[in-house]
N, CA, C and O atoms as a Tripos MOL2 file, in Angstrom:
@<TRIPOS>MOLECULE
protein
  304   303    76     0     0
PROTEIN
NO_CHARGES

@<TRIPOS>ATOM
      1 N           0.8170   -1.1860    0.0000 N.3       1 UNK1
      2 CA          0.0000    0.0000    0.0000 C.3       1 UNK1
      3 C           0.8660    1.2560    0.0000 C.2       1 UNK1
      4 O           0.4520    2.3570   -0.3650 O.2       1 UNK1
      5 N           1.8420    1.0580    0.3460 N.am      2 UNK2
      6 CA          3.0470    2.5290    1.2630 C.3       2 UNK2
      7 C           3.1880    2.7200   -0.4310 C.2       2 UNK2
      8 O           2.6770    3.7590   -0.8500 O.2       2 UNK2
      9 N           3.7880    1.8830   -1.3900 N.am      3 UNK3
     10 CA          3.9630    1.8350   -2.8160 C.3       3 UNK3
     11 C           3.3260    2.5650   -3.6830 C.2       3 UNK3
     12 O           3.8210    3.4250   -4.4120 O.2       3 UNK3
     13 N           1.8730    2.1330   -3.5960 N.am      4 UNK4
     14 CA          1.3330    2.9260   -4.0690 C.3       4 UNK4
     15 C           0.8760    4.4240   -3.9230 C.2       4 UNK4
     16 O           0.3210    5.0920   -4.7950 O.2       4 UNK4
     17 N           1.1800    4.7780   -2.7890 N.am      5 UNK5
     18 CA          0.9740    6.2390   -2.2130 C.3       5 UNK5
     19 C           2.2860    6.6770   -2.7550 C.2       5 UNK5
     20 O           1.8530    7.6770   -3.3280 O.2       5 UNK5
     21 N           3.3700    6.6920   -2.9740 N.am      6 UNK6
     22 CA          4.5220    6.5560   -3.1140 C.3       6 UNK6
     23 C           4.6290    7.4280   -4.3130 C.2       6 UNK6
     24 O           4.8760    8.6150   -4.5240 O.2       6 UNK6
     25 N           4.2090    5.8740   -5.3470 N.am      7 UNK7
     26 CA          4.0150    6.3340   -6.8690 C.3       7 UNK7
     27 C           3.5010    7.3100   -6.9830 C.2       7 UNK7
     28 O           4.0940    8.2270   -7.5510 O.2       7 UNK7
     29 N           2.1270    7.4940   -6.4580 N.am      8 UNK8
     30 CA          1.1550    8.4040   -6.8590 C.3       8 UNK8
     31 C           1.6570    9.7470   -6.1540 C.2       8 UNK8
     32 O           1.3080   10.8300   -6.6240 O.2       8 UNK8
     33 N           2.2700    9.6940   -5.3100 N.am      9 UNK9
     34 CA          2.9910   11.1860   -4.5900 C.3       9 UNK9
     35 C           4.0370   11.8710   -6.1850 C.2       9 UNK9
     36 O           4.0230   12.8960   -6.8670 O.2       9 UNK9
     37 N           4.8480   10.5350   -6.1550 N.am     10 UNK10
     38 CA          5.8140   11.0810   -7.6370 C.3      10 UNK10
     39 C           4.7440   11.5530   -8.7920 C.2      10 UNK10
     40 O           4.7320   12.6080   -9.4260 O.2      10 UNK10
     41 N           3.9390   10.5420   -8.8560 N.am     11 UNK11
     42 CA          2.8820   11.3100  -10.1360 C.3      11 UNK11
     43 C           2.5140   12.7090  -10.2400 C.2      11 UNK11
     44 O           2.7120   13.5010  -11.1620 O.2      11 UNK11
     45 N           1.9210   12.8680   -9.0850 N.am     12 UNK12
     46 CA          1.7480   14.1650   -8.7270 C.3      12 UNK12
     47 C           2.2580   15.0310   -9.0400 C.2      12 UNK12
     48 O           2.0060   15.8090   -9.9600 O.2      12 UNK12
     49 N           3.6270   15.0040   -7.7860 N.am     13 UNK13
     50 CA          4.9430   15.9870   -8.4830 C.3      13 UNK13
     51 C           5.3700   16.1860   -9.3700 C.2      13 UNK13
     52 O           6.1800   17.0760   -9.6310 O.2      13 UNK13
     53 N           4.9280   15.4070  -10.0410 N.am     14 UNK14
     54 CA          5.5360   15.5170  -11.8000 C.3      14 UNK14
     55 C           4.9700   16.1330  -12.4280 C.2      14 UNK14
     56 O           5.4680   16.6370  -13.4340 O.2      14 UNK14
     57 N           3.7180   16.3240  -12.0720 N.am     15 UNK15
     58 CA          2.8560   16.6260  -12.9700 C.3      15 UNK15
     59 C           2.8890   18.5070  -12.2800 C.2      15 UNK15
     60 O           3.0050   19.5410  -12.9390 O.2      15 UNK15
     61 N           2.7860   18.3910  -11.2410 N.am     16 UNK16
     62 CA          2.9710   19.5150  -10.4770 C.3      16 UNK16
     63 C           3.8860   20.4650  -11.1010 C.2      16 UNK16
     64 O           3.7220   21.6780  -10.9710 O.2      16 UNK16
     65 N           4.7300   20.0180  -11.6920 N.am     17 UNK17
     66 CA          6.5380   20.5180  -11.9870 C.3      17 UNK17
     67 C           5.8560   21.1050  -13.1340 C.2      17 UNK17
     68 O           5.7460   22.3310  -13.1400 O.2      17 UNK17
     69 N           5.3200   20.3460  -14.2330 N.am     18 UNK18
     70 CA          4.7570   20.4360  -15.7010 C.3      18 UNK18
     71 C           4.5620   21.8230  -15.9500 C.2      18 UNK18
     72 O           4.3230   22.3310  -14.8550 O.2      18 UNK18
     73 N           4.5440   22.6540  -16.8020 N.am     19 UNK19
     74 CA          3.9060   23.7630  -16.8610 C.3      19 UNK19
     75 C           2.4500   23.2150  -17.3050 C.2      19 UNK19
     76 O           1.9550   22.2100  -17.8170 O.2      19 UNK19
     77 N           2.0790   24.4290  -16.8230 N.am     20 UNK20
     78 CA          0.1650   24.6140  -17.3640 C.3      20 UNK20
     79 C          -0.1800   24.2450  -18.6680 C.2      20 UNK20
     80 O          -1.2580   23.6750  -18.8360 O.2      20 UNK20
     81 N           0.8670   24.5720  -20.0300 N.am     21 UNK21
     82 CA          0.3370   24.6860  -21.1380 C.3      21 UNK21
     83 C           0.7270   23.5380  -21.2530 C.2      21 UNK21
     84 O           0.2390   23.0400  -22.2680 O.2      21 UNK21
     85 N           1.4080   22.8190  -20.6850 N.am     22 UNK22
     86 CA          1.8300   21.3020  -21.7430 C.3      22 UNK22
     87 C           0.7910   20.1350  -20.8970 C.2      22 UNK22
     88 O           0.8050   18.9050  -20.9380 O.2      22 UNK22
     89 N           0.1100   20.8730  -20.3060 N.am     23 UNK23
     90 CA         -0.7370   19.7130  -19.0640 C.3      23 UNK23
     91 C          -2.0010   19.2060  -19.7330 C.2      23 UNK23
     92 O          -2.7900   18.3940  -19.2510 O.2      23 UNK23
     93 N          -2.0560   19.6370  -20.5860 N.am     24 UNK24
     94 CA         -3.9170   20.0890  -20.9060 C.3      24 UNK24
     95 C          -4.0750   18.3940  -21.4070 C.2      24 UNK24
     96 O          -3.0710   17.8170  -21.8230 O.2      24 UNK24
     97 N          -4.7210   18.0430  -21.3690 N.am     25 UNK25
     98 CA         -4.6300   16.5230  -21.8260 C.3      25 UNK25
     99 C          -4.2480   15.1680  -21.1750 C.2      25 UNK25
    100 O          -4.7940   14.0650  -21.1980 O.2      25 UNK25
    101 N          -3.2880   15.5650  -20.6740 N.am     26 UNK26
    102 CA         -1.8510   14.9360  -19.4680 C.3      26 UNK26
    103 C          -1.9540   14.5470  -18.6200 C.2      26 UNK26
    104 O          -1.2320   13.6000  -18.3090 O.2      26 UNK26
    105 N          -3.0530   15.1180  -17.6120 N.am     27 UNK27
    106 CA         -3.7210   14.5800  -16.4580 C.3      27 UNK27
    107 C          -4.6710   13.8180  -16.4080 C.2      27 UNK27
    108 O          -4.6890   12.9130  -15.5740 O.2      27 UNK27
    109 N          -5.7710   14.0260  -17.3720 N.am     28 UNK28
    110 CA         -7.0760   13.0450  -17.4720 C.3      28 UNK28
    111 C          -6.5790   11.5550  -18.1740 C.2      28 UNK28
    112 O          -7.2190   10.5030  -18.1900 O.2      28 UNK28
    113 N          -5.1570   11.8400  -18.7760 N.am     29 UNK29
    114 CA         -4.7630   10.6350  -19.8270 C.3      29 UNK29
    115 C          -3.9380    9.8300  -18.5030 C.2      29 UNK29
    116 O          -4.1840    8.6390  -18.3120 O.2      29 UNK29
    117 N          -3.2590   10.3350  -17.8920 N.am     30 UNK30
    118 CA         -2.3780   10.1290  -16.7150 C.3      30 UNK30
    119 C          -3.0010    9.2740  -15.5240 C.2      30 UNK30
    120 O          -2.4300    8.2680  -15.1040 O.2      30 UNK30
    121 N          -4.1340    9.7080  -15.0390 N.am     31 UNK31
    122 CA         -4.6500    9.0430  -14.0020 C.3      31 UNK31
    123 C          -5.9100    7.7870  -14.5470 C.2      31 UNK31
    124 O          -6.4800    6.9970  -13.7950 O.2      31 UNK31
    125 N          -6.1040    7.9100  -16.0650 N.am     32 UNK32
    126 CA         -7.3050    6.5400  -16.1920 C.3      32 UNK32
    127 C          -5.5750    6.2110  -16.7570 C.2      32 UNK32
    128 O          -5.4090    5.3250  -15.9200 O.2      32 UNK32
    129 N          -4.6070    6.2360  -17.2920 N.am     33 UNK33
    130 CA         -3.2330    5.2270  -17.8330 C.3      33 UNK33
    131 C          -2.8170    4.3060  -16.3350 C.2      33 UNK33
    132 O          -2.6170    3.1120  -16.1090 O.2      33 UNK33
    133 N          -2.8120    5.5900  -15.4740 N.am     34 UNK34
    134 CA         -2.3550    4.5180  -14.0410 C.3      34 UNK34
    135 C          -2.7080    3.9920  -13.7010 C.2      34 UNK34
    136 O          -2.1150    3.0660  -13.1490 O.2      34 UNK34
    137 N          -4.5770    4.1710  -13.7390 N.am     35 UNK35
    138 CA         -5.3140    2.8420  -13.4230 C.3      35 UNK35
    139 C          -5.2530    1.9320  -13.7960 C.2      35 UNK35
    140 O          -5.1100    0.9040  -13.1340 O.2      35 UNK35
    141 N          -5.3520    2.0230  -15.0990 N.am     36 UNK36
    142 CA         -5.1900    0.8560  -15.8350 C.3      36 UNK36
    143 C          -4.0360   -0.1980  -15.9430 C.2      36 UNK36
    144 O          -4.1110   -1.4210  -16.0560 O.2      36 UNK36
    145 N          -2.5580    0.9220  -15.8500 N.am     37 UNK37
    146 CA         -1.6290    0.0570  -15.7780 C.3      37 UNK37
    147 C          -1.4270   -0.4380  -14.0160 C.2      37 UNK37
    148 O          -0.5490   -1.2750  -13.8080 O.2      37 UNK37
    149 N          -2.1380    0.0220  -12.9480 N.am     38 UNK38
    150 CA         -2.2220   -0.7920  -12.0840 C.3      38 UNK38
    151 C          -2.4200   -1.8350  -12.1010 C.2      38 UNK38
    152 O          -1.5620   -2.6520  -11.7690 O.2      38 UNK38
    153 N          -3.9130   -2.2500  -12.5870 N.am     39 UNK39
    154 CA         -4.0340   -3.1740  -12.7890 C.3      39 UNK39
    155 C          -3.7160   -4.3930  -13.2380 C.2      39 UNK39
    156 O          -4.0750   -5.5410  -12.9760 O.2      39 UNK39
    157 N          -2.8360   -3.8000  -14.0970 N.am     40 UNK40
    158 CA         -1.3460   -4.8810  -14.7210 C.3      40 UNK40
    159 C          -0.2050   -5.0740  -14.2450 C.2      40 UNK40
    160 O           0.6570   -5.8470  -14.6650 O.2      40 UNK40
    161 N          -0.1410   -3.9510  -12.8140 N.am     41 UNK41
    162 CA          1.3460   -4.0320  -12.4950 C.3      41 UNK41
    163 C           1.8450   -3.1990  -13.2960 C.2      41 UNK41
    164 O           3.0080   -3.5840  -13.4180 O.2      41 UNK41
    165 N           1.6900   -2.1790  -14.0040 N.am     42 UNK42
    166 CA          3.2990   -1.4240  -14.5110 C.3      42 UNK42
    167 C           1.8990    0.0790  -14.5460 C.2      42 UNK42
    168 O           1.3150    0.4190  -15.5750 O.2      42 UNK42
    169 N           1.6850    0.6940  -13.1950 N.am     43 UNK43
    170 CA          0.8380    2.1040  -12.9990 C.3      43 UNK43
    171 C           2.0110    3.6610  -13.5200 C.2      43 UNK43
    172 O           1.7510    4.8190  -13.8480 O.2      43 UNK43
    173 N           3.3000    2.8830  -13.3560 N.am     44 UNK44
    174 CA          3.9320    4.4060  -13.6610 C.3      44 UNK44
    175 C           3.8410    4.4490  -14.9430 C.2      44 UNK44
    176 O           3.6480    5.4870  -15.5750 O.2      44 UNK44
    177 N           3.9900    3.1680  -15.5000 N.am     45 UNK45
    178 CA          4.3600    3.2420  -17.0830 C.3      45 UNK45
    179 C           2.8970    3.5850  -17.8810 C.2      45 UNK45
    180 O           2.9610    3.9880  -19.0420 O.2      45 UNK45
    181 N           1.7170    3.4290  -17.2880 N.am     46 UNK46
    182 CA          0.6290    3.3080  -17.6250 C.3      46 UNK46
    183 C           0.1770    4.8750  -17.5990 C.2      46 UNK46
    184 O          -0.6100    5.2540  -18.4670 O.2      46 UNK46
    185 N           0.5950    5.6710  -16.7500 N.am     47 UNK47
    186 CA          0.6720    6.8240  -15.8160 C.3      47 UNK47
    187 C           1.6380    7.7650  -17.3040 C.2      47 UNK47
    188 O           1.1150    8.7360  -17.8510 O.2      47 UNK47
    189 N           2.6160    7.3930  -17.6000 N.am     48 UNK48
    190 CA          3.2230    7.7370  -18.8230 C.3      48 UNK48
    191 C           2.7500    8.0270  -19.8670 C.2      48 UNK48
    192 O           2.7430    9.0980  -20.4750 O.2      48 UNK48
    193 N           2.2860    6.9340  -20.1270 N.am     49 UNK49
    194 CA          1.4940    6.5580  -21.7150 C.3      49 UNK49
    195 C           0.4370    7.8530  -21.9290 C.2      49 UNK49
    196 O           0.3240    8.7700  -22.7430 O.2      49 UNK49
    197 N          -0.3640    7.3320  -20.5650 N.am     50 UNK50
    198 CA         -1.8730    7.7760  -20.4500 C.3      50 UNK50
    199 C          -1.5960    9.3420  -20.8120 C.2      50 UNK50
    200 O          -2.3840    9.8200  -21.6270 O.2      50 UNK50
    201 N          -0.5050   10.2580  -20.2730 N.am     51 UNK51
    202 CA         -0.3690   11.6120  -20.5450 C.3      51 UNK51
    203 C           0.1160   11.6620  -21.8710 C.2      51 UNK51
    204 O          -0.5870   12.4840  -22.4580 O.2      51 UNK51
    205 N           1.1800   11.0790  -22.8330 N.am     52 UNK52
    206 CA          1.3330   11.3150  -23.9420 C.3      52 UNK52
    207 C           0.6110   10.7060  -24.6690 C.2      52 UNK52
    208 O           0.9220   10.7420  -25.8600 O.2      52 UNK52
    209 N          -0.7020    9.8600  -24.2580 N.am     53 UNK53
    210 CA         -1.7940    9.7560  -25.1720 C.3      53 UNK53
    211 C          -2.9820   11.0150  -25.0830 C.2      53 UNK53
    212 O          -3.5560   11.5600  -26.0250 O.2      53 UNK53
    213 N          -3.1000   11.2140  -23.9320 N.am     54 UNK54
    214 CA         -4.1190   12.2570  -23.9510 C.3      54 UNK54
    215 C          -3.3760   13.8060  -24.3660 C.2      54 UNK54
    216 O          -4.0550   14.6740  -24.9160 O.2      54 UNK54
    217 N          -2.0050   14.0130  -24.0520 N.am     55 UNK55
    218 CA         -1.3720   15.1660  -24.8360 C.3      55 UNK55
    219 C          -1.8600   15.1900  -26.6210 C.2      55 UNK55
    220 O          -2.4300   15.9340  -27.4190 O.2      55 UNK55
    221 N          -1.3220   14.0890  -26.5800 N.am     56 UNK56
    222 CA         -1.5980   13.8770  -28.0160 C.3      56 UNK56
    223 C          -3.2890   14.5880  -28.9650 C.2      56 UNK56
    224 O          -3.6480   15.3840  -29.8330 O.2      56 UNK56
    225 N          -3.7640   13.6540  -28.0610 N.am     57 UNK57
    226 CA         -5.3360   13.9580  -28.2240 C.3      57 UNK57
    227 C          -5.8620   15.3150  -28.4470 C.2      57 UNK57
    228 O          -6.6290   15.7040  -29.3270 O.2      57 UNK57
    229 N          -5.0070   16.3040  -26.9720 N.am     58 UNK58
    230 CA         -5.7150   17.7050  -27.1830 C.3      58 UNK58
    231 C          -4.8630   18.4770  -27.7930 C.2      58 UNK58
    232 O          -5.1960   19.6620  -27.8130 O.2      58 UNK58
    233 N          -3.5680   18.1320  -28.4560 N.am     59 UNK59
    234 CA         -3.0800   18.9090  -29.6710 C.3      59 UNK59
    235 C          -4.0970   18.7500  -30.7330 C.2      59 UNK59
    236 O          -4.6070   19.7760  -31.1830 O.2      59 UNK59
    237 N          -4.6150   17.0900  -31.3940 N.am     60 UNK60
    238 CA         -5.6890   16.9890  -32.0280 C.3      60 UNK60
    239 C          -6.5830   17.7900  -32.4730 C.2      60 UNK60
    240 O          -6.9370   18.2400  -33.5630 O.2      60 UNK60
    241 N          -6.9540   17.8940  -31.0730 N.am     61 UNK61
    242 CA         -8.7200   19.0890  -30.9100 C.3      61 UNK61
    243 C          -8.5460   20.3600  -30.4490 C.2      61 UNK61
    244 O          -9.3700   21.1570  -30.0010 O.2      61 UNK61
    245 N          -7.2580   20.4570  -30.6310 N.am     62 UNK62
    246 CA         -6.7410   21.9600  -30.5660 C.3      62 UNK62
    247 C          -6.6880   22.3970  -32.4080 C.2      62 UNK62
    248 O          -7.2040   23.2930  -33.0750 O.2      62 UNK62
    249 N          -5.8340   21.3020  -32.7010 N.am     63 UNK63
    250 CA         -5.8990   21.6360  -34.9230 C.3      63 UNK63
    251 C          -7.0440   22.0670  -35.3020 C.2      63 UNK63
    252 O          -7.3300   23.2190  -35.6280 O.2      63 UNK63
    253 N          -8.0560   20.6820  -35.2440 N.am     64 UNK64
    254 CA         -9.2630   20.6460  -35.6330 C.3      64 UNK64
    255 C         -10.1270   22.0480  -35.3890 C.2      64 UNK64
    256 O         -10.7780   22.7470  -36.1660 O.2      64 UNK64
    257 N          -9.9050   22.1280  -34.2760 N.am     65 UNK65
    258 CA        -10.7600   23.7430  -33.7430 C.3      65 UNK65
    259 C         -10.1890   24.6300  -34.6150 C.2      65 UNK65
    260 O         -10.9790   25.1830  -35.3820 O.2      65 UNK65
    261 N          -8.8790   24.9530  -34.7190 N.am     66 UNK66
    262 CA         -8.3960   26.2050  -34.9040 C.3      66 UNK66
    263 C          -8.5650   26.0770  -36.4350 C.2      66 UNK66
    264 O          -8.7130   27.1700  -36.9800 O.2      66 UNK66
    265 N          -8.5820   24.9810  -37.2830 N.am     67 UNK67
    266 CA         -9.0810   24.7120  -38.5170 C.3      67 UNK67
    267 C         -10.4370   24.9360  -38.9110 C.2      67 UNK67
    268 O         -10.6720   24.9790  -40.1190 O.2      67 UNK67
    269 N         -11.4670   25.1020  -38.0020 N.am     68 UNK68
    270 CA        -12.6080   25.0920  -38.2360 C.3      68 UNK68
    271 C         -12.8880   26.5150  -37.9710 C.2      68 UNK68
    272 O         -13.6220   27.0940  -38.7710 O.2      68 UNK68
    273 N         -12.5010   27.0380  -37.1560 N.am     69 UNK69
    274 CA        -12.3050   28.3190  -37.1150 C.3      69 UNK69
    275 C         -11.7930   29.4100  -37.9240 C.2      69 UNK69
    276 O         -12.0680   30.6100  -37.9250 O.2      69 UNK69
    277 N         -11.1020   28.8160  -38.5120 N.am     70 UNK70
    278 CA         -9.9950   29.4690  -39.8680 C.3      70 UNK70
    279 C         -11.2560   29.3110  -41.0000 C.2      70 UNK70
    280 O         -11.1670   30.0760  -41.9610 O.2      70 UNK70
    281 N         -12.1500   28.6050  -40.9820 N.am     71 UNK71
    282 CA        -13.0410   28.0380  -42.3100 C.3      71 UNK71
    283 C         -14.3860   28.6760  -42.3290 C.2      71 UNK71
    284 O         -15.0620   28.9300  -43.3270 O.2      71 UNK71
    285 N         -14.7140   28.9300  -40.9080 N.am     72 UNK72
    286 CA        -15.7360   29.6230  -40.9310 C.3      72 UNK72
    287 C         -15.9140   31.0970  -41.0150 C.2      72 UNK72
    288 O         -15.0000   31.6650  -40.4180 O.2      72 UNK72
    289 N         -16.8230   31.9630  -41.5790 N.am     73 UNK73
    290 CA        -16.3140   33.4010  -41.8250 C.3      73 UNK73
    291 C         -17.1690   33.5980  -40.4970 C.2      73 UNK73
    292 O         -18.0900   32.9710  -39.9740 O.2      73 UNK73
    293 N         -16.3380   34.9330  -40.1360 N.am     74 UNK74
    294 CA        -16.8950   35.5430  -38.4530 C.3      74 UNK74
    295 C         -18.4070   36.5140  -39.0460 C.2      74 UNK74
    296 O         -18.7340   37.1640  -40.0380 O.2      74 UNK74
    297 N         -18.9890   36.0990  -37.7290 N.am     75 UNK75
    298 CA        -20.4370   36.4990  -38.1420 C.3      75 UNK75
    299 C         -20.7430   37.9190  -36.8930 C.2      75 UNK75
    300 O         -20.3550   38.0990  -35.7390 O.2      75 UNK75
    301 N         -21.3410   38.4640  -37.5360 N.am     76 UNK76
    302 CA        -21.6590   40.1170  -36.6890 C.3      76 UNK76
    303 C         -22.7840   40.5200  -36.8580 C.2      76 UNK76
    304 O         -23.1380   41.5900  -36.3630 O.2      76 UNK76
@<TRIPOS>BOND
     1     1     2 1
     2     2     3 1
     3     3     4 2
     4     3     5 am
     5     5     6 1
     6     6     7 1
     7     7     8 2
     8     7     9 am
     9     9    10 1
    10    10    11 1
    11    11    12 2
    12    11    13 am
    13    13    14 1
    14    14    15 1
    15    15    16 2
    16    15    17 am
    17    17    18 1
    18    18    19 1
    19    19    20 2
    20    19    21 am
    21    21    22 1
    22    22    23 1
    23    23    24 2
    24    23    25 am
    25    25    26 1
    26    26    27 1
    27    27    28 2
    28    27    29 am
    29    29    30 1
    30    30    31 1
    31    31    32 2
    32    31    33 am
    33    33    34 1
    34    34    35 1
    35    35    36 2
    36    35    37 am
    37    37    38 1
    38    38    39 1
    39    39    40 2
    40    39    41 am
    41    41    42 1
    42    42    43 1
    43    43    44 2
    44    43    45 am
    45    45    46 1
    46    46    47 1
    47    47    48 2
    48    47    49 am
    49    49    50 1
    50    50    51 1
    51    51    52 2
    52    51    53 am
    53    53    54 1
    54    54    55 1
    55    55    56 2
    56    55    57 am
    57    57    58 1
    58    58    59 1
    59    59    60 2
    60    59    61 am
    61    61    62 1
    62    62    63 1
    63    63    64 2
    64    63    65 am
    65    65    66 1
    66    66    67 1
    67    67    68 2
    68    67    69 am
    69    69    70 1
    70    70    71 1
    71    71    72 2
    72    71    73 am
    73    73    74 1
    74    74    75 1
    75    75    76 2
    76    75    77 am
    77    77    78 1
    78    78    79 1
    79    79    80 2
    80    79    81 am
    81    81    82 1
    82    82    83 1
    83    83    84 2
    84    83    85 am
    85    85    86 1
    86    86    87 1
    87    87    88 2
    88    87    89 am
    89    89    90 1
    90    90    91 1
    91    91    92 2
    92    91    93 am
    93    93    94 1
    94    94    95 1
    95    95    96 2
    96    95    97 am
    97    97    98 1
    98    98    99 1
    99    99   100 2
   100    99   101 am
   101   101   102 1
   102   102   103 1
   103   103   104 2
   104   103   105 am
   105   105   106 1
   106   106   107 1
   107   107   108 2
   108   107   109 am
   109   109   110 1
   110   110   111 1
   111   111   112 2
   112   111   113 am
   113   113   114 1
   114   114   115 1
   115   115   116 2
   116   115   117 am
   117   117   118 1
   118   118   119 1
   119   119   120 2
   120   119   121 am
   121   121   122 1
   122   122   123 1
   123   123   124 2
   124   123   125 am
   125   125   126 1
   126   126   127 1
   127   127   128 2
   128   127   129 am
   129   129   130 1
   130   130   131 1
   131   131   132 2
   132   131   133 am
   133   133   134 1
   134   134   135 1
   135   135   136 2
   136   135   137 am
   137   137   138 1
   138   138   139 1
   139   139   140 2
   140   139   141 am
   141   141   142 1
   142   142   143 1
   143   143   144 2
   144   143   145 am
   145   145   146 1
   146   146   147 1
   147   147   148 2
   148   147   149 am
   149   149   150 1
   150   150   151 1
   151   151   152 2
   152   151   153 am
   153   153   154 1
   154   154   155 1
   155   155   156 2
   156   155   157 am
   157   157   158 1
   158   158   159 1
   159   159   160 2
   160   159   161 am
   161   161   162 1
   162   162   163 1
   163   163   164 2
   164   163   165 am
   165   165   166 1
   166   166   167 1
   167   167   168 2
   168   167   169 am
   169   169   170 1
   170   170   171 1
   171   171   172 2
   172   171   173 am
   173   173   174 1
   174   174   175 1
   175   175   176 2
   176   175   177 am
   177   177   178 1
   178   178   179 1
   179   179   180 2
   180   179   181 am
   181   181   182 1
   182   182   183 1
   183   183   184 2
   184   183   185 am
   185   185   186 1
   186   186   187 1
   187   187   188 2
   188   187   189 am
   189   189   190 1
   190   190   191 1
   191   191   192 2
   192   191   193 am
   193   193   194 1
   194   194   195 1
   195   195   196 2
   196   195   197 am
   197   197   198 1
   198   198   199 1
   199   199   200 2
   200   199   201 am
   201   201   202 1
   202   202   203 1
   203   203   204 2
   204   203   205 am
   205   205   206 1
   206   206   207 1
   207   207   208 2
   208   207   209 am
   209   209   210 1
   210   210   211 1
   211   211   212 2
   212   211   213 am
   213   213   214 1
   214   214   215 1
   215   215   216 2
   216   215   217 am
   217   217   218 1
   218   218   219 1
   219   219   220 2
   220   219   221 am
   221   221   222 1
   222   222   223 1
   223   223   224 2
   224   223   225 am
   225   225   226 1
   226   226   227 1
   227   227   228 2
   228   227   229 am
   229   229   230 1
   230   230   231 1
   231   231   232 2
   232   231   233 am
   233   233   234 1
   234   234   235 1
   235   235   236 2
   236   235   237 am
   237   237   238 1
   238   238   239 1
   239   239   240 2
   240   239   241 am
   241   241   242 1
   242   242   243 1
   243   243   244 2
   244   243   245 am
   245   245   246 1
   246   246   247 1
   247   247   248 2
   248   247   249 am
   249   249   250 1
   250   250   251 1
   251   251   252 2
   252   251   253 am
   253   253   254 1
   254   254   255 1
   255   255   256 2
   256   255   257 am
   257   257   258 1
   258   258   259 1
   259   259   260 2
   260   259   261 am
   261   261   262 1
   262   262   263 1
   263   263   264 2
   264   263   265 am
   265   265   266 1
   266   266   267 1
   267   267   268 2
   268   267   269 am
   269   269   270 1
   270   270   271 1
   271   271   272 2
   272   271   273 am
   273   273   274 1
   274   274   275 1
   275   275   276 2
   276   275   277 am
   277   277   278 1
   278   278   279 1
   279   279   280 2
   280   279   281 am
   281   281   282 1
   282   282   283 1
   283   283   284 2
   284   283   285 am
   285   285   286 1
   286   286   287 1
   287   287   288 2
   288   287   289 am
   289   289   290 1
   290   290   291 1
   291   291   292 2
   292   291   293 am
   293   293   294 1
   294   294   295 1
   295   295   296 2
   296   295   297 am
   297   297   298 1
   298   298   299 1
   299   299   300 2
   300   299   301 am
   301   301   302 1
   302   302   303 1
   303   303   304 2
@<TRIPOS>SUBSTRUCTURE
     1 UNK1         2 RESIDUE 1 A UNK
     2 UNK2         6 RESIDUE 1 A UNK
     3 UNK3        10 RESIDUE 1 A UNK
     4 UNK4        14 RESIDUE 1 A UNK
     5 UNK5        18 RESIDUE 1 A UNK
     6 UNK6        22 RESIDUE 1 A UNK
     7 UNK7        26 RESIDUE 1 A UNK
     8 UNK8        30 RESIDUE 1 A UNK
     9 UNK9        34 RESIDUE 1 A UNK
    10 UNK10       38 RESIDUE 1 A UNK
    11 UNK11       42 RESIDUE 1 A UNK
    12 UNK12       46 RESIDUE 1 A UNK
    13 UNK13       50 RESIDUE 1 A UNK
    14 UNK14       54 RESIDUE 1 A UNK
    15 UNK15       58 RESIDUE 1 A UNK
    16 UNK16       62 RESIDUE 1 A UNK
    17 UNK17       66 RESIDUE 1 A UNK
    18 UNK18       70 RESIDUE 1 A UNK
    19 UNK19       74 RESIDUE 1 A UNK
    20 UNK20       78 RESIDUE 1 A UNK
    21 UNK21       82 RESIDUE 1 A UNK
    22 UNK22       86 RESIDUE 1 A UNK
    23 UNK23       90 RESIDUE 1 A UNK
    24 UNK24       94 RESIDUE 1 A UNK
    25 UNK25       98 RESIDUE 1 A UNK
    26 UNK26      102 RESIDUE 1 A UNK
    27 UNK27      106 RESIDUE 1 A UNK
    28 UNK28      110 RESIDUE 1 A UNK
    29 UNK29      114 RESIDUE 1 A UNK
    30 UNK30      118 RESIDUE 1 A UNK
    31 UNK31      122 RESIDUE 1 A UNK
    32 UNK32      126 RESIDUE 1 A UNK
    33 UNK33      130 RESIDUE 1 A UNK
    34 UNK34      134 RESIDUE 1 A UNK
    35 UNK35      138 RESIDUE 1 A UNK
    36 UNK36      142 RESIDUE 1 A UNK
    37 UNK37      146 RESIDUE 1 A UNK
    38 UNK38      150 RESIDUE 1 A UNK
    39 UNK39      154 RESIDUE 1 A UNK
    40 UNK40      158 RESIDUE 1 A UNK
    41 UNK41      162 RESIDUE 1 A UNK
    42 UNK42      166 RESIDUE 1 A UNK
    43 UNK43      170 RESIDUE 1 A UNK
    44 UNK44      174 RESIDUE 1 A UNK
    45 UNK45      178 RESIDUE 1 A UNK
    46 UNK46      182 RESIDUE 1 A UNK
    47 UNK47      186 RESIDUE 1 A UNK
    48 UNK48      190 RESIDUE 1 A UNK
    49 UNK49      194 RESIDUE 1 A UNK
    50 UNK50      198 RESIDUE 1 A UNK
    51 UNK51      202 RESIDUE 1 A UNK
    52 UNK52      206 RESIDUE 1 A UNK
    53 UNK53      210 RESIDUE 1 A UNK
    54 UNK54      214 RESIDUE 1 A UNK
    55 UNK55      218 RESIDUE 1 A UNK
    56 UNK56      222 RESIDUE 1 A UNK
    57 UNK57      226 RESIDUE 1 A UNK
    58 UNK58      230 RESIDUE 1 A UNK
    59 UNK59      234 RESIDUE 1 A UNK
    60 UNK60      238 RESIDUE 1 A UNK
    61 UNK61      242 RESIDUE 1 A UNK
    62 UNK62      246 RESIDUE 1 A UNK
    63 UNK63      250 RESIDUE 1 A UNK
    64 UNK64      254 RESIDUE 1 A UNK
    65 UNK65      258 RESIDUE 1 A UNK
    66 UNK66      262 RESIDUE 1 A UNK
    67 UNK67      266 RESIDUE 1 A UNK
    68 UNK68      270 RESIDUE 1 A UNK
    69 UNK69      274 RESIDUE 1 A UNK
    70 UNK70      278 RESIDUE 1 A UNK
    71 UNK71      282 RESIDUE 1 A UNK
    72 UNK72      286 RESIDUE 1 A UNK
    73 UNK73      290 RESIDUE 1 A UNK
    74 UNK74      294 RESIDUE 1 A UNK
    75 UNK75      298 RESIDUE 1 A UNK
    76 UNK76      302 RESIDUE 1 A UNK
């Protein structure tokens, strides 16, 4: 149990350290990755993933927006 408080203290801090702008994504991907890789035994690595999958994601829907935005003419 001490282990897992442990990990999740480092998670934290890490994430803590992160700046704001590179977080956006990182945390929600971060804590369902750790769950998951709890469950398997490897929560840091899961904890990893989970943020450079969900980073990933809201660069995504950051394009997409700013593309759709670029396409639509502004209305007044």
């Amino acid at each position: 149990m001490t282990r897992i408080i442990l990990r999740a203290t480092l998670i934290l801090a890490a994430v803590a350290m992160a700046g704001a702008a590179e977080a956006k994504g990182c945390i929600k991907g971060a804590v369902v990755g750790g769950i998951a890789g709890h469950a398997v035994g490897h929560g840091i690595a899961g904890a990893a993933a989970g943020c450079a999958i969900g980073r990933h994601e809201a660069n995504k829907a950051d394009k997409a927006k700013s593309q759709n935005d670029a396409a639509q003419p502004a209305a007044r």
